[in-house]
N, C-alpha and C positions, 0 to 999 in steps of 0.2 A: 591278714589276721593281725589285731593289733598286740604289740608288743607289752606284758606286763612291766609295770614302773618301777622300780624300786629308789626311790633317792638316793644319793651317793652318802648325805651324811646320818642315813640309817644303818649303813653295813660298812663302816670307816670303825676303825678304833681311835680312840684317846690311847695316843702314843705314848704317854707318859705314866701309861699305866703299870707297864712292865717295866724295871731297869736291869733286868740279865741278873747270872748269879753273883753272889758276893763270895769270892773267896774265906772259907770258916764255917760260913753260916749252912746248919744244913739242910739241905732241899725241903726236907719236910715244915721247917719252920717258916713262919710269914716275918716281910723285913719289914724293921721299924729304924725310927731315925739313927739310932745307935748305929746300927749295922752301915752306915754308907761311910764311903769314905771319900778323898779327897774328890779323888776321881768323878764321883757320882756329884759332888754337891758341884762340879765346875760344868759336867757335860749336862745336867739338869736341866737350867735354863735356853740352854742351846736346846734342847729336846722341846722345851714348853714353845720357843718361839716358833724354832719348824712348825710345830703343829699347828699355831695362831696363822701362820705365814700361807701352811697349807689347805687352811681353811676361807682362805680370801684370795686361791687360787693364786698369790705369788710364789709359784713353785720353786724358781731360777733360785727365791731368795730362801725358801722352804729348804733347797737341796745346801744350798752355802753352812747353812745353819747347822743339818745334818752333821754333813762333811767336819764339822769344828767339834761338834760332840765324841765323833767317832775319832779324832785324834786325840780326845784325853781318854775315850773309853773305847778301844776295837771293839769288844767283846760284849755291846750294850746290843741286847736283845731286841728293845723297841726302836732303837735308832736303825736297824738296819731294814726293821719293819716298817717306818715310816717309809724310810728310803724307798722302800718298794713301790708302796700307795703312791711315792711323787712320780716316780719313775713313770710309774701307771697312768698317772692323770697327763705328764708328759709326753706319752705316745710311746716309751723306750720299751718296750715290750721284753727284749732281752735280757735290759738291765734290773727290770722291776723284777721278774721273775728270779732273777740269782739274787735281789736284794731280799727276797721271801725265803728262799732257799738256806742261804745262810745264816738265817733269824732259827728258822728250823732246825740248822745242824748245832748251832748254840745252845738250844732249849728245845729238844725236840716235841717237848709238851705245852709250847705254847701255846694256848687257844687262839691266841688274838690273832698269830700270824697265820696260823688255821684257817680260821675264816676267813683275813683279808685273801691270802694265798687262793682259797675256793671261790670266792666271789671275782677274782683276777682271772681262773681258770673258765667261768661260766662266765663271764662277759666274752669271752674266748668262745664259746662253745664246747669246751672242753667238759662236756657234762658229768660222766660217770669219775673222771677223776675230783672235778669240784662237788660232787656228792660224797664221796672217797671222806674226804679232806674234812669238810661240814660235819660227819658222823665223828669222825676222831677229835673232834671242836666240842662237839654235845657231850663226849664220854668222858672231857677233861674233870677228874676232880675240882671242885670248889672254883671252876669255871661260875662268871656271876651274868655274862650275855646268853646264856639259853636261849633266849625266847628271840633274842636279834639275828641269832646263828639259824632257828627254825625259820624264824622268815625269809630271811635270804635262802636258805635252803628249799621251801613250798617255793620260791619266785624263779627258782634256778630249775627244780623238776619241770613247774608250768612249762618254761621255756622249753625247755627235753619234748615239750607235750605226754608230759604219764603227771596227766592231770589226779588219778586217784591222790597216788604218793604225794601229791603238790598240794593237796585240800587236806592229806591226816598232817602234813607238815604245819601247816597253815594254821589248822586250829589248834594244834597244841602250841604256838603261839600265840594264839589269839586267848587261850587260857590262862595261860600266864603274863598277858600283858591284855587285856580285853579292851583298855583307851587308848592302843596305839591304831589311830587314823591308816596306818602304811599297810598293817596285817590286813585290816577289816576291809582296806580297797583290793589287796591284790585274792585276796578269798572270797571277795564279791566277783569278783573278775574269773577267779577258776571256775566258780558255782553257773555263773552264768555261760561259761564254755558249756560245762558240762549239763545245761539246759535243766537245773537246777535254780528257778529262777525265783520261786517265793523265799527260795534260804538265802538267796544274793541279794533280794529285796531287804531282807532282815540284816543284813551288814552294812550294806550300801547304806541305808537311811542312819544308821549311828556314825555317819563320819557325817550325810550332810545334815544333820540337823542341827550341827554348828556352823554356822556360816564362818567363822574364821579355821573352819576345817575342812571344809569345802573349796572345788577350784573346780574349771572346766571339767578337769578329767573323770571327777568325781559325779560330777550333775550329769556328765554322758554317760556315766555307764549305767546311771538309775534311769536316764530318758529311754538308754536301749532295756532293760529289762523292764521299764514299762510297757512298752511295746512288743515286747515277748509273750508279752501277760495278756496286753489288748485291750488295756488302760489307756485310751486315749487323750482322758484327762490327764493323768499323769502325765503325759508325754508333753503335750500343749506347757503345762505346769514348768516342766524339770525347761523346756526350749524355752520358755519364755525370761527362765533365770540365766542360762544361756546368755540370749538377745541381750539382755539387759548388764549382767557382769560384765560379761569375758564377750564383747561381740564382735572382737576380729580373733578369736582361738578357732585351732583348726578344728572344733568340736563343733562350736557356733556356724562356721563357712560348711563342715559338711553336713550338718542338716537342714541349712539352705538348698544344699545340693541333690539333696532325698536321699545322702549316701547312710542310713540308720543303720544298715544290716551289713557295711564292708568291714 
């Protein structure tokens, strides 16, 4: 069964989003430039590059970076939340998870560490607690990722296999974000488990009917629900953009193989 996709830089936060609390200010208020102080305006940059750093997979230099923030600021919310994602992408399973852990015990309402933390536990397999995690994500007040939190939540049930839960997740994503390409593949993808194929039809074709939103992955799963349906043009159609894109993806090699239905 193939695995639903989720890209890494769909369910990652912009670490610099959160900078922990400000001594004074109170919870209920939103911080503006006034409010930071020394502290914040030094560990800032050091936040922004981790995150440049850790987005071009320099992790080693991603962590260094971290580590400098977190000596003018311990108590920096997103710093330890980054920490976590490097750790993650690093392999450090232990450390990433106490790096999540103690973003949480700093701000236990933070959304952002929320969802990283549940999308860390569901690449785990850890299903009902990274569902846990997701819902207490979506309940945060004036939380502004909703619709990022639903999607990685619909791709984390799919995984679980409770494909229903995984398709109302999915599309209340896909309502409130209706031209994100990532929702629309992984809800064509549950639709089409669930042998629900003219409605996977109807999502599939709005991601490929931009070619620079389209990829192997995408033109496969429209050539197999072509083939569900018994469109055999279609199927010829979607292989033949196959053949011609992507003609060594492992999409292309397994319908060489007649493998359409593994």
């Amino acid at each position: 069964m193939r695995r639903l996709v989720l890209p890494i830089l769909a369910v990652l936060i912009a670490a610099c989003a959160q900078q922990g609390t400000v001594q004074g200010v109170p919870a209920a208020e939103l911080r503006t430039a006034s409010d930071q102080t020394d502290a914040d305006r030094r560990a800032a940059p050091r936040l922004e590059l981790a995150s440049l750093y850790f987005s071009r997979g320099q992790y080693e230099t991603a962590l260094d970076e971290i580590k400098q923030a977190l000596v003018v600021r311990p108590d920096l919310v997103a710093a330890h939340n980054m920490r976590g994602l490097i750790y993650a992408a690093m392999g450090e399973e232990r450390l990433a998870d106490e790096s999540f852990q103690r973003a949480l015990a700093l701000n236990p309402r933070d959304a952002d560490t929320m969802h990283n933390r549940a999308w860390f536990l569901c690449q785990r397999n850890r299903f009902a607690e990274a569902d846990e995690l997701f819902e207490q994500a979506i309940a945060q007040p004036q939380y502004r990722d909703v619709g990022r939190s639903l999607m990685a939540q619909g791709v984390c049930l799919a995984r679980a296999n409770k494909l229903p839960d995984a398709e109302r997740k999915l599309s209340r994503a896909y309502e409130l974000d209706p031209a994100n390409p990532t929702t629309a593949l992984n809800l064509s993808e549950v639709l089409y488990r669930r042998a629900e194929y003219e409605r996977a039809r109807f999502y599939i074709r709005r991601v490929n009917s931009r070619e620079d939103l389209s990829n192997a992955q995408t033109l496969w799963l429209a050539l197999r629900i072509e083939h569900r349906i018994g469109n055999r043009a279609g199927v010829e159609d979607f292989a033949r953009q196959l053949r011609s894109r992507f003609p060594q993806s492992p999409e292309a090699l397994a319908y060489d193989r007649g493998r359409i239905d593994e």
